[in-house]
GULOSE-135168 format. One record per atom (N, C-alpha, C, O): residue in three letters; x, y, z. Coordinates in steps of 0.1 Angstrom, whole numbers, padded with zeros to 4 digits, always signed. Layout:
BEGIN
ALAXYZ
...
//
This chain:
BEGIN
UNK-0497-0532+0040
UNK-0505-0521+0034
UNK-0497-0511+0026
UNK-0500-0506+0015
UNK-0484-0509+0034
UNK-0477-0495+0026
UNK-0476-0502+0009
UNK-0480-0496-0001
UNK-0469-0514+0008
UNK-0464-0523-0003
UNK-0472-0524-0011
UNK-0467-0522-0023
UNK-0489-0527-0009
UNK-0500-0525-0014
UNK-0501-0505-0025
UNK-0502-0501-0036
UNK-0499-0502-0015
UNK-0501-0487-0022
UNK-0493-0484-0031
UNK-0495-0481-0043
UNK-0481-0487-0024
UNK-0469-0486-0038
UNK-0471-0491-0048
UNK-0469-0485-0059
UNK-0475-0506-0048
UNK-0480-0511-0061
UNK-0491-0503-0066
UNK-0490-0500-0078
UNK-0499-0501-0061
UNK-0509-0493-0067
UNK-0510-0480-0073
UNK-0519-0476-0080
UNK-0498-0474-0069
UNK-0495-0459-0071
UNK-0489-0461-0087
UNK-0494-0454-0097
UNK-0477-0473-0089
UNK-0470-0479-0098
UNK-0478-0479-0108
UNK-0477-0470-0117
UNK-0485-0486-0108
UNK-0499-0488-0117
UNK-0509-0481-0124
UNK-0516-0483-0133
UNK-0508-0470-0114
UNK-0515-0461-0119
UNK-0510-0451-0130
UNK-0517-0448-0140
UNK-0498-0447-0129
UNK-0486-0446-0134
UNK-0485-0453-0147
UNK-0488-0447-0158
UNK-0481-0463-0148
UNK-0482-0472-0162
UNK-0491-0473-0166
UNK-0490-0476-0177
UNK-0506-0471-0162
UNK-0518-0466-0170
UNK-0521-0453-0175
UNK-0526-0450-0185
UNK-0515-0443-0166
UNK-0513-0428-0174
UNK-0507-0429-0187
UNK-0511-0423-0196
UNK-0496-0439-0187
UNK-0482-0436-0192
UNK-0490-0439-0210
UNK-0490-0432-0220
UNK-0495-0454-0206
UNK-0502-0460-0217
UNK-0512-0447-0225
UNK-0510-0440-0236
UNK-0523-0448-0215
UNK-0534-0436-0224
UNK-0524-0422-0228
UNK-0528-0416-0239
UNK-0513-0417-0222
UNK-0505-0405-0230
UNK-0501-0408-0244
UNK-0502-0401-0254
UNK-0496-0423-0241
UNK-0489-0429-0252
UNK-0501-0429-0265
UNK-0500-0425-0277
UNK-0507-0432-0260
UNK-0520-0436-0272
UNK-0527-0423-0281
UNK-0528-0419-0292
UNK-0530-0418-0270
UNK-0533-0397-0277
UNK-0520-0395-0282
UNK-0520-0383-0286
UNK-0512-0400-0284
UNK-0499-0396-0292
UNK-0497-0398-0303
UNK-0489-0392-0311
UNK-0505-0410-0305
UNK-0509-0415-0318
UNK-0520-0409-0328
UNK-0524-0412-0339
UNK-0526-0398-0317
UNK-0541-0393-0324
UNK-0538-0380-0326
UNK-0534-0372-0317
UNK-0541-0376-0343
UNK-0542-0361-0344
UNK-0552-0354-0342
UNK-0551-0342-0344
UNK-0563-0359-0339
UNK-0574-0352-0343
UNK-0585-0354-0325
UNK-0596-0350-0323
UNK-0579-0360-0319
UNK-0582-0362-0304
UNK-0594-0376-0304
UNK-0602-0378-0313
UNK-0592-0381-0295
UNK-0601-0395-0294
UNK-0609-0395-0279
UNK-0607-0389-0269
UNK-0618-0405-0284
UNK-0630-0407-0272
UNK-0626-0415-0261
UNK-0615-0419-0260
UNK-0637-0416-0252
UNK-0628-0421-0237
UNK-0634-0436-0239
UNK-0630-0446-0231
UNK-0643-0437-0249
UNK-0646-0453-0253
UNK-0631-0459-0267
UNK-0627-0471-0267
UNK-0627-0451-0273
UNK-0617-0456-0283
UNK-0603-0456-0268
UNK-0597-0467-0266
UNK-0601-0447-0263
UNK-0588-0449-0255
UNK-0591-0464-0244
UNK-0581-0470-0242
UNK-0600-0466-0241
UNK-0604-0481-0232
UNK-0598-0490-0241
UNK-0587-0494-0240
UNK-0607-0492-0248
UNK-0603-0501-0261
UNK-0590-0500-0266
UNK-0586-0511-0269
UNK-0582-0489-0269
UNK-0570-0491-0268
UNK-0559-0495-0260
UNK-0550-0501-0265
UNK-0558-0492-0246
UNK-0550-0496-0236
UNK-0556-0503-0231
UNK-0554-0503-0219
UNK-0568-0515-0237
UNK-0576-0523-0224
UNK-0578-0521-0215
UNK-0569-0525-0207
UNK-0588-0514-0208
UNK-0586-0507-0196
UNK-0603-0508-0196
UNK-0608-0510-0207
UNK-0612-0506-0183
UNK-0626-0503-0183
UNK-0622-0488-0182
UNK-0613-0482-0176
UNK-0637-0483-0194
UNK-0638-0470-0194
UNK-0638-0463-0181
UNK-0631-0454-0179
UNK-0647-0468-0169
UNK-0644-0457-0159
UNK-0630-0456-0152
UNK-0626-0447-0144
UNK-0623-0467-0157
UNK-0607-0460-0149
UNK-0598-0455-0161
UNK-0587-0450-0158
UNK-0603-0456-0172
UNK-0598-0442-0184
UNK-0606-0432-0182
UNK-0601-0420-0185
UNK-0617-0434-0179
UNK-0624-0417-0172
UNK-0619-0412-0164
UNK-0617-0400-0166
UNK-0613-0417-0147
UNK-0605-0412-0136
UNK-0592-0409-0138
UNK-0587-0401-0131
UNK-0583-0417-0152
UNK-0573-0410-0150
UNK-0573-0401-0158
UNK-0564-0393-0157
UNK-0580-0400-0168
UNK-0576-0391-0176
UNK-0586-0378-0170
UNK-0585-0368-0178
UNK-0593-0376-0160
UNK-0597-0365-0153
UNK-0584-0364-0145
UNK-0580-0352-0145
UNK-0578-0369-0139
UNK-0565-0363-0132
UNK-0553-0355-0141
UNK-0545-0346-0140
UNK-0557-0366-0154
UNK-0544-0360-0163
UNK-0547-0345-0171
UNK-0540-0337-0176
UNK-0561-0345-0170
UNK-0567-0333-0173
UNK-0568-0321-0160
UNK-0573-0310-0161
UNK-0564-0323-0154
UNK-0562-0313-0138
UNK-0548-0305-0143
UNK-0547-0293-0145
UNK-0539-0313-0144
UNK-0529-0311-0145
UNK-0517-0305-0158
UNK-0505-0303-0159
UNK-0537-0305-0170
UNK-0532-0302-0187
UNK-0521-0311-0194
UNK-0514-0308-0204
UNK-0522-0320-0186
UNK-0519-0330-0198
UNK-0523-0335-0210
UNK-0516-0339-0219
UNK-0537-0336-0207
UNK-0548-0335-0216
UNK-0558-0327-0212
UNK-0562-0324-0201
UNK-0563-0323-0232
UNK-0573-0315-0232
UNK-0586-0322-0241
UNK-0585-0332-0248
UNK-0598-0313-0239
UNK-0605-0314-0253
UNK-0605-0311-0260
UNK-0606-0299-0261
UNK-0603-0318-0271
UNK-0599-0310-0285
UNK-0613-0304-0292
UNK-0624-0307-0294
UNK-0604-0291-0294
UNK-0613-0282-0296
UNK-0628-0288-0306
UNK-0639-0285-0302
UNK-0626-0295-0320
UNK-0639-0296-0326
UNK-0646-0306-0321
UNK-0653-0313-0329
UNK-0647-0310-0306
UNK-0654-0317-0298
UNK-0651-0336-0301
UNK-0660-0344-0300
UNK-0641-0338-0304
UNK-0638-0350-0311
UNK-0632-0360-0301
UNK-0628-0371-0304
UNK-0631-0354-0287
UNK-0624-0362-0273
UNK-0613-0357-0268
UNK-0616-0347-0262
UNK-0605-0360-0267
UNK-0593-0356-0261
UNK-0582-0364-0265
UNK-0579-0376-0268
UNK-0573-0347-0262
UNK-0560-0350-0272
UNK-0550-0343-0258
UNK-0554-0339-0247
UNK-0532-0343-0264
UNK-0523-0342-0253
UNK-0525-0329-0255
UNK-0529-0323-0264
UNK-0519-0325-0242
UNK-0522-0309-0235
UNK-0509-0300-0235
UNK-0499-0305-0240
UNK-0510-0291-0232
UNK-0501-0276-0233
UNK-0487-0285-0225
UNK-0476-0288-0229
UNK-0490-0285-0218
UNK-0485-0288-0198
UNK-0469-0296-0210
UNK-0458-0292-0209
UNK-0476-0309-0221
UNK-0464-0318-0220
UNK-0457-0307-0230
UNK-0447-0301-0226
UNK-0461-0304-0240
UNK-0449-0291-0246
UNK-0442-0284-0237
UNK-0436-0275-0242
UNK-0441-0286-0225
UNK-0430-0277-0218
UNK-0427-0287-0215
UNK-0415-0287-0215
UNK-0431-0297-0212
UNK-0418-0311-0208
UNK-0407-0313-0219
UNK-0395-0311-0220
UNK-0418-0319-0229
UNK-0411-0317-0239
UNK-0398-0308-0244
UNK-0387-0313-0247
UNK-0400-0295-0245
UNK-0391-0285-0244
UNK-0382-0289-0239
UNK-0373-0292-0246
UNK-0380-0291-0224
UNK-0371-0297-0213
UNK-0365-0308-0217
UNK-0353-0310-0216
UNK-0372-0317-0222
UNK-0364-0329-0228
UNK-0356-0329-0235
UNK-0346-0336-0234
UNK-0360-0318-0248
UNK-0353-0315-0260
UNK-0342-0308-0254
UNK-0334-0306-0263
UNK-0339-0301-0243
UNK-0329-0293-0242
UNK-0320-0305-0232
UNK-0308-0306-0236
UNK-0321-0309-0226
UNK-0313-0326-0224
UNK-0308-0333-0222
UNK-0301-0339-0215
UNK-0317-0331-0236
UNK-0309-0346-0246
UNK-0299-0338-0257
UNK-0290-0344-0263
UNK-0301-0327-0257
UNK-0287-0318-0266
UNK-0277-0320-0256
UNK-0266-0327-0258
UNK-0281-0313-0243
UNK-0271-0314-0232
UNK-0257-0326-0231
UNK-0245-0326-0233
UNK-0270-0338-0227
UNK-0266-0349-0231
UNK-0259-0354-0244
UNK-0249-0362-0242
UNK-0261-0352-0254
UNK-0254-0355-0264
UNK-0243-0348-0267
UNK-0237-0353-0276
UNK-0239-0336-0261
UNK-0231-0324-0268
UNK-0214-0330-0268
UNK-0205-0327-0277
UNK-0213-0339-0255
UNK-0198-0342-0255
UNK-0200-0354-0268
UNK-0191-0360-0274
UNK-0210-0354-0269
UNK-0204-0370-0279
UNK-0202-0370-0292
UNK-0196-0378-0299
UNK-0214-0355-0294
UNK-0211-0350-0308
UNK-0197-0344-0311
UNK-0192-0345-0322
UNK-0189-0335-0298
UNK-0180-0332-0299
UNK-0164-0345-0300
UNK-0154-0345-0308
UNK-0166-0349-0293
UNK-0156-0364-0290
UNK-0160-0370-0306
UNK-0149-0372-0311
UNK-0170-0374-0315
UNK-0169-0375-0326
UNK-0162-0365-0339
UNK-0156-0369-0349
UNK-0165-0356-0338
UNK-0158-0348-0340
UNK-0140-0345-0342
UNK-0131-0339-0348
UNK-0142-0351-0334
UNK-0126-0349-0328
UNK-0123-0359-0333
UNK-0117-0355-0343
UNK-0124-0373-0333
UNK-0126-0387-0339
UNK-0123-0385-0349
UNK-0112-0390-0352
UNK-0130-0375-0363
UNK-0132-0378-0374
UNK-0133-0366-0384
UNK-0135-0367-0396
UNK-0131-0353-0375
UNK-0129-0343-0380
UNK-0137-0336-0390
UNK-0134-0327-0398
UNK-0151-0345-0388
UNK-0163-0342-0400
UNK-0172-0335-0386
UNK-0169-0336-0374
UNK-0183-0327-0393
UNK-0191-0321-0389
UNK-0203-0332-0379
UNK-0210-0338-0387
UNK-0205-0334-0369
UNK-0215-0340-0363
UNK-0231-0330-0361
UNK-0232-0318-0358
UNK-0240-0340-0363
UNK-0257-0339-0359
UNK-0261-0346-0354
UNK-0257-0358-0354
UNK-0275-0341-0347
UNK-0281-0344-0336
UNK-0291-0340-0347
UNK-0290-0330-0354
UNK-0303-0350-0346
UNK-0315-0347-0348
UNK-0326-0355-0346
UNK-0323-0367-0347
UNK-0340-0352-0343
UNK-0352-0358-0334
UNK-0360-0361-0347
UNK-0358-0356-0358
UNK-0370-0369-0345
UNK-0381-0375-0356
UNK-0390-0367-0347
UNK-0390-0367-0335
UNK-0396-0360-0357
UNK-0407-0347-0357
UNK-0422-0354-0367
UNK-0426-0348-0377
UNK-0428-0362-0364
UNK-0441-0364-0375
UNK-0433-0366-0383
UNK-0425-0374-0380
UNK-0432-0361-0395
UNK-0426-0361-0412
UNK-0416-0362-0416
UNK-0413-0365-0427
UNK-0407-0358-0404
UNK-0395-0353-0411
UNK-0383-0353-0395
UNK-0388-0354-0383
UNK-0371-0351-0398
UNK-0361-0349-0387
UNK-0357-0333-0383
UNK-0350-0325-0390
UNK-0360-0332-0374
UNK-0356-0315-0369
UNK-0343-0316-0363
UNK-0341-0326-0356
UNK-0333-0308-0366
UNK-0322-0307-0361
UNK-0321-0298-0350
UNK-0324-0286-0350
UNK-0315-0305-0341
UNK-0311-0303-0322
UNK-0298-0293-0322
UNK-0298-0282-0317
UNK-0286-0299-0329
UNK-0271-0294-0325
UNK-0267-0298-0337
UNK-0272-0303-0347
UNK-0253-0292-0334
UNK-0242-0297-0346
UNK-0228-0295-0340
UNK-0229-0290-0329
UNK-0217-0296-0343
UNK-0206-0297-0340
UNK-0200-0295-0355
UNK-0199-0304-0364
UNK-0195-0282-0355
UNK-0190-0284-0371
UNK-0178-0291-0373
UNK-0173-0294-0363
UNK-0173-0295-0383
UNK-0157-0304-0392
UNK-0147-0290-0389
UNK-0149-0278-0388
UNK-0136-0301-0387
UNK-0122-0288-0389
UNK-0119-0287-0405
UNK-0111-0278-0409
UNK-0124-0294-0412
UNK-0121-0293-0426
UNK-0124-0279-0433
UNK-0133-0272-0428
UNK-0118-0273-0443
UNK-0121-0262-0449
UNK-0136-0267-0454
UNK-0146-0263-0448
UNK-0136-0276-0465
UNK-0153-0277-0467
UNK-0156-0289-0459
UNK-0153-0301-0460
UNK-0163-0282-0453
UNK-0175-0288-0443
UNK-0190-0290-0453
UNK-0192-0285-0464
UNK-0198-0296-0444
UNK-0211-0299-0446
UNK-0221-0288-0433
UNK-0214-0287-0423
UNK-0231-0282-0433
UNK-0238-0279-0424
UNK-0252-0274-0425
UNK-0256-0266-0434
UNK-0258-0279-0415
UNK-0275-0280-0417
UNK-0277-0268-0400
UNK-0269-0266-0391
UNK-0290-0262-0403
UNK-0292-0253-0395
UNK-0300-0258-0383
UNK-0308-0267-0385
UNK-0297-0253-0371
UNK-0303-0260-0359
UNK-0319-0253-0364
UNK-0321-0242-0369
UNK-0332-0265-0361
UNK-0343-0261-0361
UNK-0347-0262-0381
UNK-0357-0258-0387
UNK-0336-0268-0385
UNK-0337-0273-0403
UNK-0346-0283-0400
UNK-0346-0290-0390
UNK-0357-0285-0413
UNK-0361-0303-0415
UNK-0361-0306-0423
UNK-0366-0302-0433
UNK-0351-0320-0421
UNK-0352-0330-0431
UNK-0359-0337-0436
UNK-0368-0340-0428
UNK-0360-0345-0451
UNK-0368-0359-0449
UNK-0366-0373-0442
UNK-0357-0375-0433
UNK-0373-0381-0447
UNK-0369-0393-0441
UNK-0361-0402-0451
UNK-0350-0405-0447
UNK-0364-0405-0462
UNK-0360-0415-0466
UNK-0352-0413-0477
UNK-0352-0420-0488
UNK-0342-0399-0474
UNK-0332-0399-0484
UNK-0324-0392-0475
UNK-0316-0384-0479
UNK-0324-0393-0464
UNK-0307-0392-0453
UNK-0306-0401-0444
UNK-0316-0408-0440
UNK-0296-0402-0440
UNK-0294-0412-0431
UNK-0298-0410-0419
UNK-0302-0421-0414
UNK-0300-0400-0411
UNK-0307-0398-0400
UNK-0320-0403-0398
UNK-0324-0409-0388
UNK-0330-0399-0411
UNK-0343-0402-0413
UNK-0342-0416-0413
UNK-0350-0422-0405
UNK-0331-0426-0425
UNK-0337-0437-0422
UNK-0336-0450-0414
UNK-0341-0461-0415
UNK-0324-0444-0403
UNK-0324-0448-0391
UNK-0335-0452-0382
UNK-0338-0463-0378
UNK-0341-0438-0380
UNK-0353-0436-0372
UNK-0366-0448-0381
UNK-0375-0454-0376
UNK-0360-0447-0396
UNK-0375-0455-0400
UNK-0373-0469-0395
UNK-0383-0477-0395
UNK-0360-0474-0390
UNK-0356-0486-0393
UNK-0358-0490-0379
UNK-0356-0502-0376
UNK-0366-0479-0368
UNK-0368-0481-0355
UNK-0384-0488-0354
UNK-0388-0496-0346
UNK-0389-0481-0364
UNK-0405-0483-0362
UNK-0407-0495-0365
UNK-0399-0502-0370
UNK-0422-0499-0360
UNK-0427-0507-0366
UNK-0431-0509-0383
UNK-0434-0499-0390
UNK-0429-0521-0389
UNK-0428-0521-0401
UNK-0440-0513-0410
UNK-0439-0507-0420
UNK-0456-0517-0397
UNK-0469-0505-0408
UNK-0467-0491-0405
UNK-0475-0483-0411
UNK-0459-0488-0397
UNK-0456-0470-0392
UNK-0454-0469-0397
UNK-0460-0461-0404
UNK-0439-0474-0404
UNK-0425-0471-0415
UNK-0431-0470-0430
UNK-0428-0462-0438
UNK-0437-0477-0431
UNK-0446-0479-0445
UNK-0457-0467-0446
UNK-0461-0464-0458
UNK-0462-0461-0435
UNK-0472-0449-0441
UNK-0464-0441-0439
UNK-0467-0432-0446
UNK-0451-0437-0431
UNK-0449-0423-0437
UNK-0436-0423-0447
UNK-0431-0412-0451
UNK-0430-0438-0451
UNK-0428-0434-0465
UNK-0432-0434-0475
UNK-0424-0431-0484
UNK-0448-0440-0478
UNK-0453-0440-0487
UNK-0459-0422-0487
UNK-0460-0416-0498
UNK-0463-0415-0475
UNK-0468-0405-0473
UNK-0459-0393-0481
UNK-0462-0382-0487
UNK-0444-0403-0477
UNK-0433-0385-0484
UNK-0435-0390-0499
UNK-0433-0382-0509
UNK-0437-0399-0499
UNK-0431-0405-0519
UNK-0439-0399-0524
UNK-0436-0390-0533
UNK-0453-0400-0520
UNK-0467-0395-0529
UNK-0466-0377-0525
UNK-0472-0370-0533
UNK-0461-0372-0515
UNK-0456-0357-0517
UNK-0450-0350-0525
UNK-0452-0339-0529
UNK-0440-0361-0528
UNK-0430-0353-0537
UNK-0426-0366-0552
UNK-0415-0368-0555
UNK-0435-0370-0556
UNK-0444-0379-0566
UNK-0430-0386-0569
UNK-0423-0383-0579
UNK-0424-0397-0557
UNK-0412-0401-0559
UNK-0418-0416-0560
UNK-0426-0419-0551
UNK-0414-0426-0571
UNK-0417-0440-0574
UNK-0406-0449-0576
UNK-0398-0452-0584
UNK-0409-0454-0563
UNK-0395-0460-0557
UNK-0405-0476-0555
UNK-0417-0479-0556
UNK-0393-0485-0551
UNK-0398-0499-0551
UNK-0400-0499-0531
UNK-0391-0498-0523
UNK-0410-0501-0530
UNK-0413-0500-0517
UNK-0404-0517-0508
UNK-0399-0517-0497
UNK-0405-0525-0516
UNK-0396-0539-0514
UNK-0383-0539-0513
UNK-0376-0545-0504
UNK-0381-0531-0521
UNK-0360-0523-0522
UNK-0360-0516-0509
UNK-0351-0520-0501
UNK-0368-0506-0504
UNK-0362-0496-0497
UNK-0365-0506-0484
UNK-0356-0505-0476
UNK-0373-0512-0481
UNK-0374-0520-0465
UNK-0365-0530-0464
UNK-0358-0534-0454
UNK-0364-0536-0477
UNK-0349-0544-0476
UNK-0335-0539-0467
UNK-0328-0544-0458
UNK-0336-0525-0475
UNK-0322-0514-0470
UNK-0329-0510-0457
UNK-0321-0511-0448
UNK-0340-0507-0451
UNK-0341-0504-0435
UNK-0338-0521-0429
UNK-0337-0520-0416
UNK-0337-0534-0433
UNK-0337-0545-0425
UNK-0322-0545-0423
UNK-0316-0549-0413
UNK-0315-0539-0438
UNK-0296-0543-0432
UNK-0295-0531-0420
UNK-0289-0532-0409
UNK-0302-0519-0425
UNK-0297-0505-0411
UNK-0302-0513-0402
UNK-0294-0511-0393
UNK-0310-0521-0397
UNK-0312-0526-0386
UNK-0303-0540-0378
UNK-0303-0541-0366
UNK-0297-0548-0386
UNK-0288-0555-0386
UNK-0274-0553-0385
UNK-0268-0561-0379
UNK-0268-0542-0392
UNK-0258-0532-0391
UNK-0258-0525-0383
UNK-0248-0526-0376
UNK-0266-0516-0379
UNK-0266-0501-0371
UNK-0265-0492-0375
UNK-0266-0482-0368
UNK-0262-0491-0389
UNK-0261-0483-0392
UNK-0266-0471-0410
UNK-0261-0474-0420
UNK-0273-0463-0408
UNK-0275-0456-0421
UNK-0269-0448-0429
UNK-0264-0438-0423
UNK-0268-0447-0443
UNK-0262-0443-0451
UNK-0273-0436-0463
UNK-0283-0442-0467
UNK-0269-0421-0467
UNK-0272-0414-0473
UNK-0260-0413-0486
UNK-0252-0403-0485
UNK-0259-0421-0497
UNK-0247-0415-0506
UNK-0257-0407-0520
UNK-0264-0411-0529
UNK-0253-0396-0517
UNK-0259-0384-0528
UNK-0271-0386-0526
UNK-0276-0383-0537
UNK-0282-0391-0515
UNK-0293-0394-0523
UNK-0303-0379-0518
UNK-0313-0375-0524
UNK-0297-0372-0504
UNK-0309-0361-0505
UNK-0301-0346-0510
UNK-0307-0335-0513
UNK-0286-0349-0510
UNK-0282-0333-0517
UNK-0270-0341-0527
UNK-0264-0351-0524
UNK-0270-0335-0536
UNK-0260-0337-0547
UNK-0244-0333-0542
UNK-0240-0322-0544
UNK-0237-0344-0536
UNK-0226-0338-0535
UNK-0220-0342-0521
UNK-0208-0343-0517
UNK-0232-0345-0514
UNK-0228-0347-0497
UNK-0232-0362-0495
UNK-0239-0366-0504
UNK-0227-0371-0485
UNK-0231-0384-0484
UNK-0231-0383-0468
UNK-0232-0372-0462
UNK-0229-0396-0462
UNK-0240-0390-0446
UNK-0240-0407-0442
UNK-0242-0417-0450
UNK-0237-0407-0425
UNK-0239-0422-0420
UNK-0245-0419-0408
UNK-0241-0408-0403
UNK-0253-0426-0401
UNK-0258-0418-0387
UNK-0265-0433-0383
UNK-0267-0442-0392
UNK-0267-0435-0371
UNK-0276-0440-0361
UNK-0282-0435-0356
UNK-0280-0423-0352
UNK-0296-0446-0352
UNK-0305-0439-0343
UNK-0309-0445-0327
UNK-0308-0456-0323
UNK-0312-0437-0322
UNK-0319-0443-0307
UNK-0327-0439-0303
UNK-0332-0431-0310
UNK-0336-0441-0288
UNK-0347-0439-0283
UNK-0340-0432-0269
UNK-0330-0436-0264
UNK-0348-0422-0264
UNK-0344-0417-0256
UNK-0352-0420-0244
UNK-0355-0432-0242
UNK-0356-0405-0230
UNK-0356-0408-0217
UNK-0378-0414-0221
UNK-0383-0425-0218
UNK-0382-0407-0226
UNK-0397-0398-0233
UNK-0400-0410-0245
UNK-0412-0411-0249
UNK-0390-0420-0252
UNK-0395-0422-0261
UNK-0394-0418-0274
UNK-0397-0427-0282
UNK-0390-0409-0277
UNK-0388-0400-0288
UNK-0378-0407-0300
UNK-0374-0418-0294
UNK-0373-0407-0310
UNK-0364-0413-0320
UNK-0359-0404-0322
UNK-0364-0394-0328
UNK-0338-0405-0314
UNK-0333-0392-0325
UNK-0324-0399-0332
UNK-0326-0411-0334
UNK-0313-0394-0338
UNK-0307-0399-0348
UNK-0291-0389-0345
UNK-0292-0376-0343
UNK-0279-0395-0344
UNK-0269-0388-0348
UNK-0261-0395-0360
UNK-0260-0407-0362
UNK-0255-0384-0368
UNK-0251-0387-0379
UNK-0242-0379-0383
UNK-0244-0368-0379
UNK-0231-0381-0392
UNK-0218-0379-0399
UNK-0223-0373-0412
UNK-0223-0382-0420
UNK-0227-0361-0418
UNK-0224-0356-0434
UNK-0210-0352-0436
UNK-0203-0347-0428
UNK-0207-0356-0450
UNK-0189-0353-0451
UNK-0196-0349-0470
UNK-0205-0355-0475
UNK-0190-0341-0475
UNK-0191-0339-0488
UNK-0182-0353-0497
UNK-0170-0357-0494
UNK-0188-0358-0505
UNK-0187-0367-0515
UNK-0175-0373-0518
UNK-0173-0385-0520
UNK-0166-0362-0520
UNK-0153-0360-0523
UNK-0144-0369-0516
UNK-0136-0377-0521
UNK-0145-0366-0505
UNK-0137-0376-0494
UNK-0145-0388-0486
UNK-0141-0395-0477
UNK-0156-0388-0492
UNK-0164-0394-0480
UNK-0159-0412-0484
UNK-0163-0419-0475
UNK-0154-0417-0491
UNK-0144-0434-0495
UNK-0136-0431-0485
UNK-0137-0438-0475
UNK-0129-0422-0486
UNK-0117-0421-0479
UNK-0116-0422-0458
UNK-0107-0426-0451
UNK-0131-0413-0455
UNK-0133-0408-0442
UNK-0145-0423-0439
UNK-0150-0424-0428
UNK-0147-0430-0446
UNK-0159-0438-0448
UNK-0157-0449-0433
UNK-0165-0449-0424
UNK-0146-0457-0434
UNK-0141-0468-0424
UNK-0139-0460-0409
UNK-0145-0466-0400
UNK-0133-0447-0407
UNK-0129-0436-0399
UNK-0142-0436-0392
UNK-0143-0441-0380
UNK-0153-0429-0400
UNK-0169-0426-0395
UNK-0179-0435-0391
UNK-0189-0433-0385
UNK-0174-0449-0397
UNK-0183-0457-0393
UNK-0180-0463-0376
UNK-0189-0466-0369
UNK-0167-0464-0373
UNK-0162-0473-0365
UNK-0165-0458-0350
UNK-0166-0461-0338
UNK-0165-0445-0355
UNK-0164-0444-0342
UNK-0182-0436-0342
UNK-0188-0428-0334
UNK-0185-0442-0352
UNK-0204-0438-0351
UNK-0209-0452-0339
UNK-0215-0451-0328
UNK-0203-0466-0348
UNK-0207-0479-0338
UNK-0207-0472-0324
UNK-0217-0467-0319
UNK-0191-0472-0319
UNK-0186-0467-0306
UNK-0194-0459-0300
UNK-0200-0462-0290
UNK-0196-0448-0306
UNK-0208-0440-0297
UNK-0220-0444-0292
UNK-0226-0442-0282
UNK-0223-0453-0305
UNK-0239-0462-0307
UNK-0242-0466-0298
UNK-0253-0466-0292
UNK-0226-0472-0292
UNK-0232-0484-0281
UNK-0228-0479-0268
UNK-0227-0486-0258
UNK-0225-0469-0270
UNK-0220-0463-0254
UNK-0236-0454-0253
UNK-0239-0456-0241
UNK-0245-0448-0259
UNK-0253-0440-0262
UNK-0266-0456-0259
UNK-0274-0455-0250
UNK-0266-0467-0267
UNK-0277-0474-0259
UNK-0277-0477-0247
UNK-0287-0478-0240
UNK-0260-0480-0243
UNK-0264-0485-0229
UNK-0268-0476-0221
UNK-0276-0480-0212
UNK-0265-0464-0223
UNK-0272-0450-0214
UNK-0283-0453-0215
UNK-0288-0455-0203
UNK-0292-0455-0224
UNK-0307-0453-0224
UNK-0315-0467-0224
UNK-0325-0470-0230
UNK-0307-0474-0215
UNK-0316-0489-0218
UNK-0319-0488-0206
UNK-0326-0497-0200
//
């Protein structure tokens, strides 16, 4: 019997985990008949759990009566997560650093764009630096298109057709997924001149404790970046794979 519960407790658990997952996907909040249908589940045990997860403000009703969306409660997890996974990452942006003597970042996929966590500045006179709480795009730094090279291929495709048509950019949609299949094959992303005139940029990305996509990455100004190029790549791998095995 105890064995019995445990499994059951388990279970219950990876069915929360799923319907969270799913309102995560929803901006505008969804019904308790679309969330069934999405995690396969009979609606009355997406009604029971998501009345518990609603006890607890995990989820709410979204206010223009449209179903229910994620609650107050996980923004403070959240918060906690985000503070870390800086934690977490701080010696490695530093130990990179030290490696390569370029400026290291830490940054999370935010909806649209990459929000920046940390930094670890270059000992170099000119350095590169982005401000903690900056956002980036996706598909002209390396950080961003790391993270794109994580998604699924129709995710990756609406939000870079979403930034192109923002900022009326007409690019070959065939070309750029080509270049997310080598970052995926490689490990690795490259930015040369393409989001600031003058800086170039190599970064990886991973998945953390939550799920989330962050990205750490190497900006070096232009100038040296041939030269620092072999340097940044080998100990970005290094991290890469000391940094998945953590999180697998």
């Amino acid at each position: 019997m105890p064995e019995k519960t445990e499994k059951s407790g388990i279970q219950v658990i990876s069915r929360a985990a799923s319907i969270l997952r799913v309102l995560k996907e929803s901006q505008s909040g969804m019904s308790l008949g679309k969330i069934a249908e999405r995690v396969d589940l009979p609606r009355s045990t997406v009604q029971r759990i998501t009345s518990a997860l609603a006890e607890e403000k995990f989820i709410i009703a979204d206010a223009n009566g449209s179903g229910l969306r994620l609650g107050p409660e996980l923004n403070v997890l959240a918060g906690a997560a985000n503070y870390n996974i800086v934690e977490h990452c701080r010696l490695l942006l530093t130990e990179l650093t030290q490696k390569t003597g370029e400026t290291t970042d830490l940054a999370v996929m935010r909806g649209i764009g990459m929000v920046f966590l940390d930094q670890v500045p270059g000992v170099y006179r000119l350095t590169t630096v982005s401000q903690v709480g900056e956002v980036f795009p996706l598909t002209t730094t390396a950080n961003g298109k790391a993270c794109l090279a994580k998604l699924k291929a129709e995710d990756a495709i609406k939000l870079i057709q979403n930034e192109w048509d923002r900022n009326g950019v007409n690019r070959s949609l065939e070309d750029f997924l080509a270049e997310l299949d080598k970052i995926r094959k490689q490990g690795l992303a490259y930015d040369l001149d393409e989001h600031s005139a003058g800086v170039s940029a190599i970064g990886f990305s991973f998945v953390d404790w939550v799920g989330d996509l962050h990205a750490i990455s190497i900006p070096v100004p232009t100038t040296r970046f041939s030269r620092q190029r072999a340097i940044i790549e080998k100990a970005l791998l290094e991290t890469a794979a000391n940094i998945h095995q953590t999180f697998q």
